[in-house]
C-alpha positions in Angstrom: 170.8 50.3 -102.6 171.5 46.6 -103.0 170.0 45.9 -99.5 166.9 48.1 -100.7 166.4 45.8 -103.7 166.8 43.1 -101.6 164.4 44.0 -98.8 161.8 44.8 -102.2 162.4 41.0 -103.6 161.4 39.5 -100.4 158.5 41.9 -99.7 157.4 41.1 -103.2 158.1 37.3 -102.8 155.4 37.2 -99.9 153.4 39.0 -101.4 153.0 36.9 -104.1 152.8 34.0 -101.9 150.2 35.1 -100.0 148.0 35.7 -102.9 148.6 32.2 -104.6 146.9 30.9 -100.9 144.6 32.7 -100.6 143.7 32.5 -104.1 143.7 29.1 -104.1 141.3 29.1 -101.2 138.8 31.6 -102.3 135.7 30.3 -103.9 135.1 30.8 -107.3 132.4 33.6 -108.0 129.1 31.5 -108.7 128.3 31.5 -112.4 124.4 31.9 -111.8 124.3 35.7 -111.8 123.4 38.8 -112.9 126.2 40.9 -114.0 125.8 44.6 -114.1 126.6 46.8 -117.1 130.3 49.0 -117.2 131.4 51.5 -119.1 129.2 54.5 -121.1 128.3 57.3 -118.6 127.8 55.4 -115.8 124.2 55.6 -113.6 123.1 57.6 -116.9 123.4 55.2 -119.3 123.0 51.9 -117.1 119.0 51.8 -117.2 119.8 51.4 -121.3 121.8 49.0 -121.5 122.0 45.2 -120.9 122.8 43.0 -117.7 124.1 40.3 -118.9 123.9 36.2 -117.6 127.4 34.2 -118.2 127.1 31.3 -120.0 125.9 28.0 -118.0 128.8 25.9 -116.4 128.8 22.5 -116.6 132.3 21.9 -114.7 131.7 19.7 -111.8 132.8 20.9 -107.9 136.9 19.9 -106.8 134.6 17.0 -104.3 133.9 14.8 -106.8 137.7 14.3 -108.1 139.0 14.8 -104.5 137.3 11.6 -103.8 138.4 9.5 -106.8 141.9 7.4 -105.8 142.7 4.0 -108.2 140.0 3.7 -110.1 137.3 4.4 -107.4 134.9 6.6 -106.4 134.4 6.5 -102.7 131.5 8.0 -101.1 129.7 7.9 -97.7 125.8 9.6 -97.6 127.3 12.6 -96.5 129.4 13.1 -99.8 126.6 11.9 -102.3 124.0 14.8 -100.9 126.8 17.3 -101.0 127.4 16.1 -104.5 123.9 16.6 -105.7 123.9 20.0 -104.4 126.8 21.0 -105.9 126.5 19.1 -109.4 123.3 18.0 -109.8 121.5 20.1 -113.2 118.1 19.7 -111.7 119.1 22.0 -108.5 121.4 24.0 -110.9 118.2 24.5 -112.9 116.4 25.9 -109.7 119.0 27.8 -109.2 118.1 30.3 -111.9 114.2 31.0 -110.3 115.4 33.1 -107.6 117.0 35.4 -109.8 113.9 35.1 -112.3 111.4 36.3 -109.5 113.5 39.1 -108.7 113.5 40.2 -112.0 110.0 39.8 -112.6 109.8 41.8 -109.2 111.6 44.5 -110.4 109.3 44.8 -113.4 106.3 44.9 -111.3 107.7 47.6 -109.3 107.9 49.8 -112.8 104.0 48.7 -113.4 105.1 46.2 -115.3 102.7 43.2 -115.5 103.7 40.0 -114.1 105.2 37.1 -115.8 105.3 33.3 -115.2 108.7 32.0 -114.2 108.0 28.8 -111.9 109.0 25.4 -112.6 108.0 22.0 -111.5 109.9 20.1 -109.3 112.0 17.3 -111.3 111.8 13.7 -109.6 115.1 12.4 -109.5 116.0 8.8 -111.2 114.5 4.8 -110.1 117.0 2.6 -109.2 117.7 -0.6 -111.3 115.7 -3.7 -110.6 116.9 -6.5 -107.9 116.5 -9.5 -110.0 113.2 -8.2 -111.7 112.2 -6.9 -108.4 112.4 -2.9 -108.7 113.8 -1.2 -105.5 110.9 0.8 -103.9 112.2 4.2 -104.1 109.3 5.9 -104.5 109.4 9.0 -102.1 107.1 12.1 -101.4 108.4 14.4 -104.1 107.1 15.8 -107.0 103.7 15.2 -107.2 104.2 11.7 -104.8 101.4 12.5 -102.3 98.9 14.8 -104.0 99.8 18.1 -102.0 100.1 20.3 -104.6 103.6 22.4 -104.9 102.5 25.0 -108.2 104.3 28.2 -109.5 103.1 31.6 -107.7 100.3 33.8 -109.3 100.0 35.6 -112.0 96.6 37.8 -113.0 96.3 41.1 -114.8 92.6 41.3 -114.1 90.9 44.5 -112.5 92.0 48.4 -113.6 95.1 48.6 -115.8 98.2 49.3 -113.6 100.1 52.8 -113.8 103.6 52.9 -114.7 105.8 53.5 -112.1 109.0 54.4 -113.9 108.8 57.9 -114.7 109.0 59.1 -118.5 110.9 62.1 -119.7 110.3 62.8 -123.6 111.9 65.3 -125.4 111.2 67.2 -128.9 112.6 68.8 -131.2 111.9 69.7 -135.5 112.1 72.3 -138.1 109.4 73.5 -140.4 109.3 75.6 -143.5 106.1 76.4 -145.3 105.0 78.1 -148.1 101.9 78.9 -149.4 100.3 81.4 -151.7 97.8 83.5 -150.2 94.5 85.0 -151.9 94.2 88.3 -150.2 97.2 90.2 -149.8 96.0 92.9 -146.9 96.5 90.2 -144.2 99.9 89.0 -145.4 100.8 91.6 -147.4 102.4 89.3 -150.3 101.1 86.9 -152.6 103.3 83.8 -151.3 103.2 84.0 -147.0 106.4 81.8 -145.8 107.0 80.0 -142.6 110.2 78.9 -140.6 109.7 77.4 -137.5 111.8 75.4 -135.1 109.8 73.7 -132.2 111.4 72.0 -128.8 109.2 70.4 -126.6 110.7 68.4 -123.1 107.9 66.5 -121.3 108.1 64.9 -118.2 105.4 62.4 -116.6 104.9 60.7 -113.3 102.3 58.0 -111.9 102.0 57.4 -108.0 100.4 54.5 -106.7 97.9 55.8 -105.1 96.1 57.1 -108.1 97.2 60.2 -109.4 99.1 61.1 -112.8 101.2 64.3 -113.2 102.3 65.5 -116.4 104.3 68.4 -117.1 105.3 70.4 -120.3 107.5 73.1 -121.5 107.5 74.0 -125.1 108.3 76.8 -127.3 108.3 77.7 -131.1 110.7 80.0 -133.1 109.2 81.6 -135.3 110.2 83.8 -138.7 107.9 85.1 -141.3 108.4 86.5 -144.6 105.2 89.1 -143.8 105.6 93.1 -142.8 102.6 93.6 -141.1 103.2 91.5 -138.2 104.1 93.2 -135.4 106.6 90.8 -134.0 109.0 89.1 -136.3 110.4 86.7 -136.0 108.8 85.7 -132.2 109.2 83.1 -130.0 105.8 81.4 -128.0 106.7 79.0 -125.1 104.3 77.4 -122.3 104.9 75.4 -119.1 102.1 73.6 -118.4 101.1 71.2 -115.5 98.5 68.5 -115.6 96.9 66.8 -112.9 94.9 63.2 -112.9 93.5 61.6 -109.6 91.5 58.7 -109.8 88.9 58.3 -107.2 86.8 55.3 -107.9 88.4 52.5 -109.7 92.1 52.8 -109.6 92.4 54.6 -106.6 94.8 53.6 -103.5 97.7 52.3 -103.2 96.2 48.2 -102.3 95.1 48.5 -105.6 97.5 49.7 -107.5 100.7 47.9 -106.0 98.8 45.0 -106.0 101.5 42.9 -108.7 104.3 44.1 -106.6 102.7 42.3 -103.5 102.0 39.7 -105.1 105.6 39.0 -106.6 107.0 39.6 -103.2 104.8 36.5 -102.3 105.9 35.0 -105.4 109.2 35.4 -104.9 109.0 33.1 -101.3 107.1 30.9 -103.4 110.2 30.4 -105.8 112.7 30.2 -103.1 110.4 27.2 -101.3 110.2 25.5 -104.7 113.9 25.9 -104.3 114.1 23.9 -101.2 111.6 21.5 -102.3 113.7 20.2 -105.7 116.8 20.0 -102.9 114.7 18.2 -101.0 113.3 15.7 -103.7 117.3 15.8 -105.0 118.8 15.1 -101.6 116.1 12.3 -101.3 116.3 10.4 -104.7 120.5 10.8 -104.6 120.0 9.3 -101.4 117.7 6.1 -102.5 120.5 5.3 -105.2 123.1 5.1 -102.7 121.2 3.1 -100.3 120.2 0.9 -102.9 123.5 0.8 -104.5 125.0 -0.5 -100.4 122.3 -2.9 -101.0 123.0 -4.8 -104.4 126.3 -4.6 -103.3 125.2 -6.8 -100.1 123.2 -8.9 -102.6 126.5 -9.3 -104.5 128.1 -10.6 -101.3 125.5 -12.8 -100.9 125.7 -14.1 -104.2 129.4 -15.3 -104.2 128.7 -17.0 -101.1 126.0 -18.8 -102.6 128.5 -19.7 -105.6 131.1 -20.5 -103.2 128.3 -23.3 -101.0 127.5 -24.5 -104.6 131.4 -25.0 -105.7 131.9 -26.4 -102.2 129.4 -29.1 -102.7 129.6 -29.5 -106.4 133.6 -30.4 -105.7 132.3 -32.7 -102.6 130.2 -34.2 -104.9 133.0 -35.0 -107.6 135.1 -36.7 -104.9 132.4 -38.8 -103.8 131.4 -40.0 -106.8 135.0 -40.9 -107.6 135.3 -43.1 -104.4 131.8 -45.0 -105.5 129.9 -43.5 -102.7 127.6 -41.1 -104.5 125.3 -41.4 -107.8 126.5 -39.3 -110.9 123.7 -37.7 -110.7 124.1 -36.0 -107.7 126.8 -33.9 -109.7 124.8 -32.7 -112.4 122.1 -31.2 -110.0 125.6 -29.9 -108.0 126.6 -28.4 -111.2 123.3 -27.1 -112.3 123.0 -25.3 -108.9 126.7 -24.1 -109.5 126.2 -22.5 -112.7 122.2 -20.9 -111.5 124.4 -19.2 -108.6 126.9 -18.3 -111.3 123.8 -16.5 -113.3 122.4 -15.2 -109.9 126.3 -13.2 -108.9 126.1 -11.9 -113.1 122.8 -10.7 -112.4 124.0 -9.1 -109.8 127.1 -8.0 -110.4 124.8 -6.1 -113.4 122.7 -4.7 -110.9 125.8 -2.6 -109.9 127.4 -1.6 -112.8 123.4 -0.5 -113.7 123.1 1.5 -110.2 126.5 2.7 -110.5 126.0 4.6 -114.1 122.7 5.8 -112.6 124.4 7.3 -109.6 127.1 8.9 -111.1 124.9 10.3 -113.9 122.6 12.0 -111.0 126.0 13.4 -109.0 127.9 15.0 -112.2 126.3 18.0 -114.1 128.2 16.2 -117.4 127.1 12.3 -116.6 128.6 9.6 -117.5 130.8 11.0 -120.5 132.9 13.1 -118.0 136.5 11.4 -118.4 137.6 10.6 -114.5 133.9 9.1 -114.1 133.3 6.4 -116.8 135.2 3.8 -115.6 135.1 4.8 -112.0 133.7 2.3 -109.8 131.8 3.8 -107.0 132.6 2.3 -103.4 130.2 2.8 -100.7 131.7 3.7 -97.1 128.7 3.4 -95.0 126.2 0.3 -94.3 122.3 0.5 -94.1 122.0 0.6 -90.0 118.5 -0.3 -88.6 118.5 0.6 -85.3 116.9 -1.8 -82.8 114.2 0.8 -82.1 112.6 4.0 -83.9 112.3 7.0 -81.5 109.1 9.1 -82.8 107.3 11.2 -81.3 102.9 11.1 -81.3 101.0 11.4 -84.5 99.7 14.4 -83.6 102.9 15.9 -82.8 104.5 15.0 -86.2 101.3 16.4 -88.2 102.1 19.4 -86.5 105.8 20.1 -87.0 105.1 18.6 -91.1 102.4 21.4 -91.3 104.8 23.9 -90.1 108.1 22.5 -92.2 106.1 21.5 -95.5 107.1 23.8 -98.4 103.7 22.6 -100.3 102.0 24.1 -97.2 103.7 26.8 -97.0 103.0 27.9 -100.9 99.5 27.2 -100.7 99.2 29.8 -97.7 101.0 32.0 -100.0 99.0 31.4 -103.2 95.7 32.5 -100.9 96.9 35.5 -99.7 98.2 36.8 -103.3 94.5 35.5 -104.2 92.9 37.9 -102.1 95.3 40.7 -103.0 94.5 40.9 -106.6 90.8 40.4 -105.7 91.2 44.2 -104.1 92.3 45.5 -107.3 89.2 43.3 -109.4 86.7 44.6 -107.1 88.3 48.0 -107.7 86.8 47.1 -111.5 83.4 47.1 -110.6 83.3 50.8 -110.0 83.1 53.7 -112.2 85.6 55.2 -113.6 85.7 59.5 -112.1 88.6 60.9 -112.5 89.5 64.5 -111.0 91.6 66.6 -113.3 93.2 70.1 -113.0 95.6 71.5 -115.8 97.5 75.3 -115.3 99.7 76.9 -118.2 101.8 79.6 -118.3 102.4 81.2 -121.3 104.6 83.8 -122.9 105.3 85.6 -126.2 108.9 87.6 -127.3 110.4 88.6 -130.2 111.7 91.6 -132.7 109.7 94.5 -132.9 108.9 95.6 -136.7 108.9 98.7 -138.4 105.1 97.9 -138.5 104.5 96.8 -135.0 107.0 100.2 -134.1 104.4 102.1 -136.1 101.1 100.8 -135.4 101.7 99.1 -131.8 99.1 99.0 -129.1 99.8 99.2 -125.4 101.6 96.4 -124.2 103.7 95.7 -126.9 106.7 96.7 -125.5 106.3 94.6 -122.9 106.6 91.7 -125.0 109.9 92.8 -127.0 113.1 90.6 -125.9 115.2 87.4 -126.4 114.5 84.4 -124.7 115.2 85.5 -121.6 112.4 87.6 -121.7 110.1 84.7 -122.4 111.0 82.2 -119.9 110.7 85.7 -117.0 107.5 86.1 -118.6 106.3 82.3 -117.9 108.2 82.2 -114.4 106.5 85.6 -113.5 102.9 84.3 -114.5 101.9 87.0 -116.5 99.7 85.2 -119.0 97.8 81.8 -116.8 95.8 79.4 -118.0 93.6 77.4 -115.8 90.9 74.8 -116.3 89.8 71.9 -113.5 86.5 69.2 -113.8 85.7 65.9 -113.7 85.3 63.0 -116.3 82.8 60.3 -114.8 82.4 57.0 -117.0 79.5 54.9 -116.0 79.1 51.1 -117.5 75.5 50.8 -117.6 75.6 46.4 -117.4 79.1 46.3 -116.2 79.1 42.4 -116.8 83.1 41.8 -117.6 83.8 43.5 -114.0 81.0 41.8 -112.5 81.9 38.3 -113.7 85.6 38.7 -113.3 85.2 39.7 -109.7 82.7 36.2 -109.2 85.0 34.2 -110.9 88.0 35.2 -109.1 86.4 34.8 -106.3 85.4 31.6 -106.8 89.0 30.3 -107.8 90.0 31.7 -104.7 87.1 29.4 -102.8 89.0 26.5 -104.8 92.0 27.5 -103.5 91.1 27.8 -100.0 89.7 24.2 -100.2 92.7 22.5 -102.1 94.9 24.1 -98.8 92.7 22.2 -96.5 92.7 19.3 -99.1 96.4 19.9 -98.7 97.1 20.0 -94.6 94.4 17.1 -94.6 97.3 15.4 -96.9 99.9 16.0 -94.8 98.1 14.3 -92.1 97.5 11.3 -94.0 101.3 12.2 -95.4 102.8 11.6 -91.6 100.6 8.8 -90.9 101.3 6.5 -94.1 105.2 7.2 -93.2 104.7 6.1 -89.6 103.1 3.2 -90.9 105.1 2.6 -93.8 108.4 2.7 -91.5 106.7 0.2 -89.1 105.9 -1.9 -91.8 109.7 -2.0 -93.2 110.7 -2.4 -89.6 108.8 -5.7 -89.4 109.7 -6.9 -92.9 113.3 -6.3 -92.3 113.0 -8.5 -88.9 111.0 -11.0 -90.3 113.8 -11.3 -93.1 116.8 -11.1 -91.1 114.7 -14.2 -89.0 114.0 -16.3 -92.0 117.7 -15.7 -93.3 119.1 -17.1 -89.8 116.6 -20.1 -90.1 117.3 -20.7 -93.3 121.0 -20.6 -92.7 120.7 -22.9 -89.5 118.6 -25.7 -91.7 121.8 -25.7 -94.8 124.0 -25.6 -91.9 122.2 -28.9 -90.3 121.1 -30.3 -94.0 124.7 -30.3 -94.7 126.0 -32.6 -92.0 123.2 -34.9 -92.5 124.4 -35.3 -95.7 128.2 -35.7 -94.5 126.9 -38.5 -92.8 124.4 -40.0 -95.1 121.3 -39.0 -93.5 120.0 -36.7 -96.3 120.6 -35.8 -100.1 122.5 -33.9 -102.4 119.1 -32.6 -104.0 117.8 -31.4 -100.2 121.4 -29.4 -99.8 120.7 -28.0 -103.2 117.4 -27.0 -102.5 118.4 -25.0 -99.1 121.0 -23.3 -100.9 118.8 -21.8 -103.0 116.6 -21.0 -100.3 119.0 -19.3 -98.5 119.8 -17.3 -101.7 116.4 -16.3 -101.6 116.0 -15.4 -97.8 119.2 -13.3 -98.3 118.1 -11.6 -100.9 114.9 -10.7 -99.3 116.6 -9.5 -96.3 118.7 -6.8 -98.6 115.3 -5.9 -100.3 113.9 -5.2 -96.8 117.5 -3.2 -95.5 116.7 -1.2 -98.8 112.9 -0.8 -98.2 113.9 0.1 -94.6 116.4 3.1 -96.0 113.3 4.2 -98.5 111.0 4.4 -95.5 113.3 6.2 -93.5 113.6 8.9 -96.4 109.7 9.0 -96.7 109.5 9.8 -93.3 111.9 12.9 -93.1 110.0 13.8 -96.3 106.6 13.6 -94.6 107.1 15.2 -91.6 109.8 18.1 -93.9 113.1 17.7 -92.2 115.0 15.7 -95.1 117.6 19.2 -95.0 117.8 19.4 -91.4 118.7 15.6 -91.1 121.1 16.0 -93.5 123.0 19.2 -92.8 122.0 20.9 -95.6 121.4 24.6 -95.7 119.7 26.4 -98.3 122.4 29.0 -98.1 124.7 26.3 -99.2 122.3 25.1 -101.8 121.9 28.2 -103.0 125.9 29.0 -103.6 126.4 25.6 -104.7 128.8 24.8 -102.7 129.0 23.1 -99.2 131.0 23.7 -97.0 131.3 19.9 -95.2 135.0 18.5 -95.7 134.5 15.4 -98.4 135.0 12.2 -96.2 138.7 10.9 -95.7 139.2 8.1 -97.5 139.1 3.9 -94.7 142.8 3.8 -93.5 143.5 0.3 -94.9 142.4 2.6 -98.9 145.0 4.8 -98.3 148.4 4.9 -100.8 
């Protein structure tokens, strides 16, 4: 026994083990949702009751903490777009659509009619200015080039739509009457009384093709307070089947399914306006780091420029101790000293600024969260141009953008819905005939009277029985009704049809056009980038050129003034120059970044350059290890 017990502990022990690892590891279920109703009586009830959405979560993923040692927040590029998908609200916002189209899907696919769910794609943040000179981060999303990205489509126009869902109704009441009668031989008493208890159970169908099936059963209990009828008390029943086809307007299933193709569509609409707020998110999070590595260089750049000015402002001291320089030459040291002081505040401001804008963008709670207020962010990569940009002919690049864009890709959708619903509108402009047939059965039972025993015809017997005798008499068909025609409704002017069916098709002309205005776009889209990258290419050379000039002519200035051969004011004066040139060359390392983005945007592989999957994007979680932190950071 003690061995048994033993054996149990350490069976139990690993157990429990094992479920703290892999519990640990195991994602957490994804908050955006739909959860499906428990309890009651199971598939009966369900259609009844409410699905219900959990509450929003505004808890930020494990990566941002795991990458927060002493007061610092390090990050390559890698980590700041896995950030924004997994924290930022805008792409937790867009989350939600794909669930919101399926839902409006699944009302469609009852008949329902279709409702607007879309949203506009969110820009993401500017960057803070580089000493009054705002960082060009101005990329292709949201509305940036003028290729339109809009919701899907939404139209009720044309016949009314059937309802899909099938309808079972069911009735049942009591009713007692009395009333007092004026000639006695049909009643046989002054004061006739009726009890009656009616159930009726109806159950209808629509198909999309056109047709509408209804079907019936009802019966009435009925007791008397009379002696001359022959039954008493009886029961009547029916089962009765109605049949509705439509044959000119609302008829076939393009028509009538029409919203439910259309949502399909809609719903690849919402999943590209998905990818395009990742892609405007993976962009903008991007153009804050980049400019963030920047100001940092310009902070760099700054303290050397205060360190020159201390340098020479000290030199400057000596000499005019020793007789060998004019006071004056240390004021305009000093003055240059404390304008490099101002220029390293600035910034040093810059930053701080870029930093709170950053962390805002990468944390679904800002700034306020608690490990991120005072957190300094520390970039791990550096802006790299390369010495040369590998890309491949115009025409080449127009074509792979018209094949990646989103935009493009919704506009092709939004013309295809068009012409679906215009096959249910011009369904509008034609009559309405309708073929209907109806058949009953009916059947009468119930307690033969004294009277009806006395005076009965042929027949009667027949008709004397419980209920079973009544439902055999409506399954046997012994008493049939039948009626068939056809109901034709004619619009003399038919103008509403007429001018719906125009105007739709006009918008659908529009449409057509704003595509083409669209892929023309695109074209001018790639080209601008191309240029635009060529462009930063060259201003980033030309900078990095004047910054080693400039740096060569301080460098010479300064041993001319060693020996006497220049002044203080003309060192001075390159310093700030140099300030300048350096400055201007982080501008254009910045500019040079932006362009890059602008391009992947133009041409739509921002996601594929990054590694990012809309799978990933989706969930909310990616699945890229957060970056290790420089060995010489390490505790």
């Amino acid at each position: 026994m003690p061995r048994f017990q033993s054996l149990t502990a350490v069976l139990c022990s690993c157990l429990f083990l094992a479920s703290s690892v892999f519990g640990q590891s195991a994602p957490p279920e994804s908050a955006i949702r739909i959860e499906k109703p428990t309890g009651g009586l199971g598939w009966l009830t369900h259609p009844y009751q409410r699905r219900e959405v959990p509450p929003i979560s505004l808890r930020n993923s494990s990566r941002l903490s795991s990458l927060i040692r002493a007061g610092n927040l390090y990050l390559s590029a890698q980590d700041v777009v896995a950030l924004a998908i997994e924290n930022n609200i805008d792409v937790e916002v867009q989350r939600y659509a794909p669930l919101l189209s399926r839902e409006v899907l699944r009302r469609a696919q009852s008949g329902g009619a279709l409702r607007s769910v879309g949203l506009g794609v969110a820009a993401g943040p500017q960057s803070v200015s580089l000493q009054g000179v705002t960082i060009n981060n101005a990329g292709l999303g949201a509305g940036g080039t003028g290729v339109g990205s809009g919701g899907g489509i939404v139209t009720q126009l044309g016949p009314g739509l059937p309802n899909l869902d099938p309808t079972l109704s069911l009735v049942a009441f009591y009713q007692h009457i009395t009333s007092p009668q004026s000639n006695t031989e049909l009643t046989g008493t002054t004061a006739f009384t009726l009890d009656s208890r009616a159930y009726q159970a109806q159950y209808s169908q629509n198909w999309d093709f056109g047709l509408t099936a209804l079907v019936t059963y009802a019966s009435q209990h009925t007791r008397v307070n009379s002696a001359l009828y022959d039954l008493n008390p009886y029961t009547g029943g029916d089962l009765d089947l109605q049949l509705t086809q439509n044959l000119l307007a609302g008829f076939g299933r393009p028509v009538n399914t029409r919203n439910i193709r259309v949502q399909k569509n809609n719903e690849k609409v919402t999943d590209l306006q998905f990818k395009l707020q990742v892609i405007a998110t993976v962009s903008a999070a991007l153009n804050l780091y980049w400019d963030l590595v920047a100001f940092n260089r310009d902070v760099q750049a700054r303290q050397h420029e205060v360190e020159t000015a201390q340098r020479l402002y000290e030199d400057n001291q000596k000499q005019v101790e020793i007789g060998s320089l004019a006071e004056i030459e240390v004021t305009r040291a000093e003055s240059q000293l404390y304008s490099a002081k101002q220029d390293l505040l600035i910034a040093q401001t810059n930053v701080l600024q870029q930093e709170t804008v950053l962390k805002n963008y990468l944390s679904r709670s800002g700034v306020a969260a608690a490990d991120l207020a005072d957190v300094h962010i520390v970039p791990l990569d550096n802006i790299v141009v390369p010495e040369k940009d590998e890309m491949a002919p115009i025409d080449k690049l127009v074509e792979e953008a018209l094949a990646s864009r989103a935009e493009i890709q919704q506009a092709r959708l939004n013309v295809d819905s068009n012409r679906m619903n215009l096959v249910g509108i011009r369904s509008g402009l034609k009559p309405a005939l309708q073929a209907f047939a109806e058949l009953t059965n009916n059947g009468l039972t119930g307690q033969l009277t004294p009277y009806g025993a006395l005076t009965g015809g042929p027949g009667l017997d027949y008709l004397v029985g419980g209920y079973a005798n009544l439902l055999g008499e409506i399954a046997r068909r012994n008493y049939p009704s039948y009626s068939a025609g056809f109901s034709l409704n004619i619009p003399l002017r038919n103008r509403a049809a007429q001018a719906d069916y125009v105007t739709s098709e006009l918008e659908m002309r529009q449409n057509e056009l704003s595509l083409q205005k669209n892929v023309n776009q695109v074209r001018v889209d790639v080209q601008n980038a191309v240029i635009g990258l060529q462009q930063a290419r060259a201003r980033y050379d030309a900078s990095v050129k004047a910054r080693v000039l400039q740096q060569q002519t301080l460098d010479a200035d300064q041993k001319k003034y060693a020996l006497g051969a220049t002044t203080a004011y003309q060192v001075v004066q390159d310093q700030r120059d140099l300030a300048t040139a350096e400055s201007a060359e982080v501008q254009a390392m910045a500019n040079y970044s932006h362009a890059r983005i602008n391009f992947a945007q133009a041409i739509g592989t921002t996601l594929d350059d990054n590694h990012v999957t809309l799978a990933e994007a989706l969930s909310g979680r990616v699945n890229a290890a957060p970056s290790t932190l420089p060995p010489e950071e390490k505790q």
